[in-house]
C-alpha positions as CSV (number, residue, x, y, z in Angstrom):
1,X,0.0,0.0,0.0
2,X,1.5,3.6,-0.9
3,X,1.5,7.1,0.8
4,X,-0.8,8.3,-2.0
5,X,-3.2,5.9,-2.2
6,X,-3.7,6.3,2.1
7,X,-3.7,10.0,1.3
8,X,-6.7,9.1,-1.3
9,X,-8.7,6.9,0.6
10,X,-8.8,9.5,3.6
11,X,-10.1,12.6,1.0
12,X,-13.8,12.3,1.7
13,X,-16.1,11.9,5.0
14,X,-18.2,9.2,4.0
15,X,-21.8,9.7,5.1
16,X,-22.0,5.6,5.1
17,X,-22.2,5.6,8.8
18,X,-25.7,7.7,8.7
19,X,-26.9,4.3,7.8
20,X,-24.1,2.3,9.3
21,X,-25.3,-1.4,11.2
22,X,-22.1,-3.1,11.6
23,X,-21.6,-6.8,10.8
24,X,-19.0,-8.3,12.5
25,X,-19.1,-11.8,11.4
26,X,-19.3,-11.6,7.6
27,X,-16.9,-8.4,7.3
28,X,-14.0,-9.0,8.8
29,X,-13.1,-12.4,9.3
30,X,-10.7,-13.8,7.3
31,X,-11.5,-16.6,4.9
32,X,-7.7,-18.3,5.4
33,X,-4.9,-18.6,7.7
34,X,-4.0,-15.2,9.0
35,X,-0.4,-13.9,9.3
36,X,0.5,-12.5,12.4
37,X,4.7,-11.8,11.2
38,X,4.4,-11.4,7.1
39,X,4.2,-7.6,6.2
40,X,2.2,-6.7,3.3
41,X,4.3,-3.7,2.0
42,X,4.8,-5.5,-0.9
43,X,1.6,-7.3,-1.4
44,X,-0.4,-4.8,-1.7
45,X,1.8,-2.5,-4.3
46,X,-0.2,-3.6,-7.5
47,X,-3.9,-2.9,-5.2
48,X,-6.5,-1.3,-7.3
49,X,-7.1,2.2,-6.1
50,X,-10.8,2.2,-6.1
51,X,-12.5,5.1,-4.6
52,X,-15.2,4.5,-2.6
53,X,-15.9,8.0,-1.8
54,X,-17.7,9.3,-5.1
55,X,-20.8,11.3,-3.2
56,X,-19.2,14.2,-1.5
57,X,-22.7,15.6,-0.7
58,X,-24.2,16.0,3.3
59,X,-20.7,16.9,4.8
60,X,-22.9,19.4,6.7
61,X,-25.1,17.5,8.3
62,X,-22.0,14.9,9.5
63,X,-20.2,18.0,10.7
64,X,-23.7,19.1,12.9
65,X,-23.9,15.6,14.3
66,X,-20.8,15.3,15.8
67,X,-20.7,18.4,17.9
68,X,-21.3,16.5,20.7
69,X,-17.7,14.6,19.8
70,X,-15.6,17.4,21.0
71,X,-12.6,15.9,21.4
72,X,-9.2,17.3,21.2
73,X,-7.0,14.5,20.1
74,X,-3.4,16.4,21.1
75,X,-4.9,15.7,25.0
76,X,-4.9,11.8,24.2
77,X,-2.6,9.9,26.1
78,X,-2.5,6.2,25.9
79,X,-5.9,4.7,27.2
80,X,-6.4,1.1,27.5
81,X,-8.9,-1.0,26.9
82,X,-10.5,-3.8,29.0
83,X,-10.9,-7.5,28.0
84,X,-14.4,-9.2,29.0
85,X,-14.1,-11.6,31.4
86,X,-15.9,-14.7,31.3
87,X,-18.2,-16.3,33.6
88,X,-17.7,-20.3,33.8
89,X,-20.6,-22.0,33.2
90,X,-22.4,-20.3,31.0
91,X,-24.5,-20.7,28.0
92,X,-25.2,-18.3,25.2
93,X,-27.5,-19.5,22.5
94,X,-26.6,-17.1,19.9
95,X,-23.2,-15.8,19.5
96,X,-20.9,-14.8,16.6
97,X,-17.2,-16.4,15.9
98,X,-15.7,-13.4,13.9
99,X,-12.2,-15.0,13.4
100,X,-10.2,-18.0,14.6
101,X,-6.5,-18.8,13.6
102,X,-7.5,-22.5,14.8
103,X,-9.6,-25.2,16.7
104,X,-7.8,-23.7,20.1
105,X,-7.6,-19.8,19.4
106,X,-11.3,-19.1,18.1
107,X,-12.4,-15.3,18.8
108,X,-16.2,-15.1,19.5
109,X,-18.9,-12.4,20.5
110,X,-22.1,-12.5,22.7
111,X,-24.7,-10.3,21.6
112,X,-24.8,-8.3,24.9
113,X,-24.1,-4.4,24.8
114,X,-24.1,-5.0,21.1
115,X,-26.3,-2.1,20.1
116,X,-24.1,-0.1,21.9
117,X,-20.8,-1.3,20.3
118,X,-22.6,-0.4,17.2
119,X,-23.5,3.4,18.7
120,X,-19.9,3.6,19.5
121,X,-18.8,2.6,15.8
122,X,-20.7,4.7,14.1
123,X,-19.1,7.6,16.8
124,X,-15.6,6.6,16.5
125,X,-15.9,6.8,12.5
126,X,-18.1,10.4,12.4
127,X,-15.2,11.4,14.8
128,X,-12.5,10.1,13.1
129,X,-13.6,10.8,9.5
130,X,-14.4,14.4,10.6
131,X,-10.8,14.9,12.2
132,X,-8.8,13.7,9.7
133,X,-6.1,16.2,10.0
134,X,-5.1,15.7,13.2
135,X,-2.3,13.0,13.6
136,X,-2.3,12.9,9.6
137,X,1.7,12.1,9.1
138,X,2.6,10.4,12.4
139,X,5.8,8.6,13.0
140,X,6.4,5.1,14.0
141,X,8.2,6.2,16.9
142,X,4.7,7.8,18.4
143,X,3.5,4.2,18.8
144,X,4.9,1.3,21.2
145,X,4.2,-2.3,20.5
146,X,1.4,-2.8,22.8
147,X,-0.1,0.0,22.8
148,X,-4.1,0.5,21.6
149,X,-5.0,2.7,19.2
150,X,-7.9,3.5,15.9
151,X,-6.8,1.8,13.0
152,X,-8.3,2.3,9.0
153,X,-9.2,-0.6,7.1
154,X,-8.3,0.1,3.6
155,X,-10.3,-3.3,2.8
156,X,-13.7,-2.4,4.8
157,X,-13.0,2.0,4.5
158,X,-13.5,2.0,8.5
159,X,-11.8,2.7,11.6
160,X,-11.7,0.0,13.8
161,X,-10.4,-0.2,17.2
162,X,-7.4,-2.3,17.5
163,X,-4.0,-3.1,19.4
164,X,-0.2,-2.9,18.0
165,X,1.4,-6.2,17.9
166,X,4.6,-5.5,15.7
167,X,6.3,-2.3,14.4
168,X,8.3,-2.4,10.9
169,X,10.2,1.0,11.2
170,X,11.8,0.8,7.7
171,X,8.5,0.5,5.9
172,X,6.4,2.7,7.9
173,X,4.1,0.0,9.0
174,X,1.9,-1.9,12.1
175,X,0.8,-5.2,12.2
176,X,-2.0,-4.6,14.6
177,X,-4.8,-6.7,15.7
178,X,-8.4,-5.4,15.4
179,X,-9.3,-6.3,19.2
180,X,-13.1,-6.1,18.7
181,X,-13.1,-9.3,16.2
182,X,-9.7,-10.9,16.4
183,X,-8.2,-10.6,12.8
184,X,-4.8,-8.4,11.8
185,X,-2.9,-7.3,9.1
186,X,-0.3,-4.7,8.3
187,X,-1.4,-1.2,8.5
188,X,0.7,2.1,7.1
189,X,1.0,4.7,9.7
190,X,-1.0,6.8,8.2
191,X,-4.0,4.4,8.9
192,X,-3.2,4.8,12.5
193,X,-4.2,7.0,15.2
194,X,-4.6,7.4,18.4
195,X,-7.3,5.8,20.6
196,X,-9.4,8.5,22.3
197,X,-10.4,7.9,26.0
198,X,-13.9,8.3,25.0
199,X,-14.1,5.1,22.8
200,X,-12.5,3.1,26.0
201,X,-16.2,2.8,27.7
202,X,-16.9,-0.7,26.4
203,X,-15.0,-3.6,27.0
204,X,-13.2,-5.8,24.2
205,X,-15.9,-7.6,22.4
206,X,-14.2,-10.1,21.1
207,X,-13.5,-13.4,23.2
208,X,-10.9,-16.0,22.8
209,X,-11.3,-19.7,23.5
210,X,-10.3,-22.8,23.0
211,X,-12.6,-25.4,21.6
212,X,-13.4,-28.3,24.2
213,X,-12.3,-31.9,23.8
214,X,-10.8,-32.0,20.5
215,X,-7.2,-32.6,19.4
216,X,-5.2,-32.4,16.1
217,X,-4.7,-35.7,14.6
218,X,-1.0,-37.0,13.9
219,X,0.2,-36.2,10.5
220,X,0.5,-39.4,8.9
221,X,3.8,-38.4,6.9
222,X,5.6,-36.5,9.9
223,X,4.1,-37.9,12.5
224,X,3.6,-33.9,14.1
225,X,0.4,-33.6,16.3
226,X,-0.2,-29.9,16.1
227,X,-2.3,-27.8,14.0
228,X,0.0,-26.7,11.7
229,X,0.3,-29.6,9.9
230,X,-1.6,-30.6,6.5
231,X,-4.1,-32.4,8.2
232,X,-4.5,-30.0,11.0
233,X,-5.1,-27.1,8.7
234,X,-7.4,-28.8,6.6
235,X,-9.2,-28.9,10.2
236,X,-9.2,-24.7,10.4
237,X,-10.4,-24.7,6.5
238,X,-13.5,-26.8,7.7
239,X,-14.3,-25.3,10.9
240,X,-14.2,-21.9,9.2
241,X,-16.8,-22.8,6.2
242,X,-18.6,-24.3,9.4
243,X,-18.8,-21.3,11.7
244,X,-18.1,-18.1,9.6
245,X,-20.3,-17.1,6.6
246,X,-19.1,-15.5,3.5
247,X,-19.9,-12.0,2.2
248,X,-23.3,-12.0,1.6
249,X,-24.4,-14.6,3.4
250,X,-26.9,-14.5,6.6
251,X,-25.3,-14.4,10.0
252,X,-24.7,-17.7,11.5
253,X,-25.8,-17.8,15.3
254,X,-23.7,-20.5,17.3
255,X,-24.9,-21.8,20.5
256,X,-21.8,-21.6,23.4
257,X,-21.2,-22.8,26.2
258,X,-17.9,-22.0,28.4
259,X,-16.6,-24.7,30.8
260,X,-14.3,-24.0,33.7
261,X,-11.5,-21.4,33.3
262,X,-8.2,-23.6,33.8
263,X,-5.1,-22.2,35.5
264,X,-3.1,-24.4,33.4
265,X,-4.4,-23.1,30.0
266,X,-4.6,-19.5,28.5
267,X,-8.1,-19.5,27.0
268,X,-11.6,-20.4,28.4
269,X,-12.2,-23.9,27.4
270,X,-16.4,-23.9,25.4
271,X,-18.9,-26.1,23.8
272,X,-20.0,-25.4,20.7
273,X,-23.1,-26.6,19.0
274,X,-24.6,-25.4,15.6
275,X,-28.2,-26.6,14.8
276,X,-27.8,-29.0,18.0
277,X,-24.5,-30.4,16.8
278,X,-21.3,-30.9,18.7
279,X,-18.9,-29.2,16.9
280,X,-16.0,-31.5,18.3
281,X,-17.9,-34.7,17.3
282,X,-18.8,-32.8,13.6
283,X,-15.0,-32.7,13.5
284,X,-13.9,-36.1,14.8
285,X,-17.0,-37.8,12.5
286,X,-15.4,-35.6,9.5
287,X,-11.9,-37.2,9.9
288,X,-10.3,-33.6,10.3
289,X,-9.3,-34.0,14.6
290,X,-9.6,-36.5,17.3
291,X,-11.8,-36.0,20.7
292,X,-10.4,-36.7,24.1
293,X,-12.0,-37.3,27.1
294,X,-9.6,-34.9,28.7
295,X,-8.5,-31.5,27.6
296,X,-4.9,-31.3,29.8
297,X,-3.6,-33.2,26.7
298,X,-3.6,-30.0,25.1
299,X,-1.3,-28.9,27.5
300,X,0.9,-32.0,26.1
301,X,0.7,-30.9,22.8
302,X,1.2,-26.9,23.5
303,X,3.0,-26.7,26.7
304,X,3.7,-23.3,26.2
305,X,0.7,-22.0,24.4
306,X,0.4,-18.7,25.9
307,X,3.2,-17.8,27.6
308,X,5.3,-16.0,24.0
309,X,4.4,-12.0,24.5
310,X,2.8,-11.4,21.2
311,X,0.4,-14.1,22.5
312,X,-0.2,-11.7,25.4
313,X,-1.4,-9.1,23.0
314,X,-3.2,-11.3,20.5
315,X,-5.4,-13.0,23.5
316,X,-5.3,-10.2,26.1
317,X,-3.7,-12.9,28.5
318,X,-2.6,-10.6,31.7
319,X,-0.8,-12.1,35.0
320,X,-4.1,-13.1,36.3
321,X,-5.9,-15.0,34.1
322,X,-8.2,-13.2,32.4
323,X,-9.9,-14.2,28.4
């Protein structure tokens, strides 16, 4: 991605998010294995530049509405956010997986306070879109890995909030990690700004768990047990056409249930059924993972799932245990 075509993509306040409803699911998760280390400065060179922003009527009435956003964005320090905690033993009969890298690091959402995450989105973008001056040519050296801040989509044309997980100086570049759904990608600095304490109100929405009683299979020409493997990521493959609808498609409502938060293990252990089916037993019946009675072999296979500091930031795993 180039200066120029940032600098393009940031010329007009959209008037999209008069008639925003956001749609986690379908939008943003990825449809293959996400990479959390390979930048995309050179991927996206030969991008068409497509403008999005053709109608540049009813600035004024975007510009009455958010008086009330008054914000002054050199008084921003570093706010954090705050990761939801879950409760063990609890069901939710319709929830959204918005990304998953694999069978043991799925991020899902509840649908409670989700009309006001949507209120706050359309905010954050009126505010954002409508201040697009401020912080326009920041450095990489303003930033921290760590730290949270707004980031632009140049694939969706929104800001979205989201957490640094890697900084690449030389090409003026974040890989950041959009905190609400669970998916990343490289980001110019220009995309990036810095998260006003105003949008901090509302806990993380995503969740991260770990799908109960299922196990990768051994890879019959290496003989690996992880999920990296061929057979292992033919496992992801599935369980994303299984949980996470293309464009276009309805919503898919998963029924969850999360188990008993493990001091030995990262990431809430949950139950997942979809139309009254196991999900573990779907993927066992499939051929694609194995079941177990117990899910300490986990630990067996990862002992150390967790513990690497990008993982921290990816999951939002702090010194107490917290998902």
């Amino acid at each position: 991605m180039n200066d120029r075509f940032i600098d393009h993509v940031f010329i007009k306040k959209s008037n999209e998010y008069k008639q925003f409803i956001l749609s986690p699911s379908t939008e943003l998760a990825d449809s293959g294995v996400v990479s959390r280390i390979t930048p995309l400065s050179s991927i996206n060179d030969n991008k068409p530049q497509i403008n999005h922003y053709d109608n540049y009527d009813d600035d004024e009435s975007l510009t009455a509405e958010n008086q009330r956003l008054s914000f002054q964005l050199i008084t921003i320090s570093k706010p954090i956010l705050e990761y939801k905690k879950c409760e063990e033993y609890v069901q939710y009969s319709n929830c959204l997986i918005t990304h998953l890298d694999h069978p043991s690091a799925i991020f899902m959402q509840t649908l409670d306070d989700g009309f006001a995450f949507q209120q706050m989105h359309q905010d954050m973008n009126r505010y954002y879109m409508n201040n697009l001056n401020e912080y326009s040519n920041p450095s990489t050296n303003s930033f921290e890995i760590g730290n949270f801040c707004i980031a632009y989509s140049s694939q969706y044309f929104e800001f979205f909030r989201a957490r640094i997980l890697k900084i690449d100086h030389s090409n003026k570049q974040c890989l950041i990690i959009y905190v609400d759904f669970g998916n990343s990608e490289w980001i110019h600095i220009k995309g990036i700004r810095p998260l006003h304490v105003e949008f901090t109100k509302l806990t993380i929405r995503s969740i991260p768990v770990t799908l109960s009683h299922i196990l990768p299979k051994r890879d019959p020409q290496t003989g690996t047990i992880s999920w990296n493997t061929n057979i292992g990521k033919q496992c992801t493959r599935r369980l994303r056409r299984l949980l996470i609808k293309p464009d276009g498609e309805p919503l898919l409502f998963v029924s969850v249930t999360l188990l008993s938060n493990e001091s030995w293990w990262p990431l809430s252990f949950v139950d997942i059924k979809i139309d009254g089916q196991d999900l573990a037993d779907m993927l066992d019946n499939d051929g694609f993972a194995r079941l177990t009675r117990n899910n300490k072999d986990m630990k067996m296979i990862y002992p150390t799932f967790g513990t690497h500091p990008s993982e921290h930031l990816i999951f939002g795993i702090q010194r107490s245990k917290q998902c």
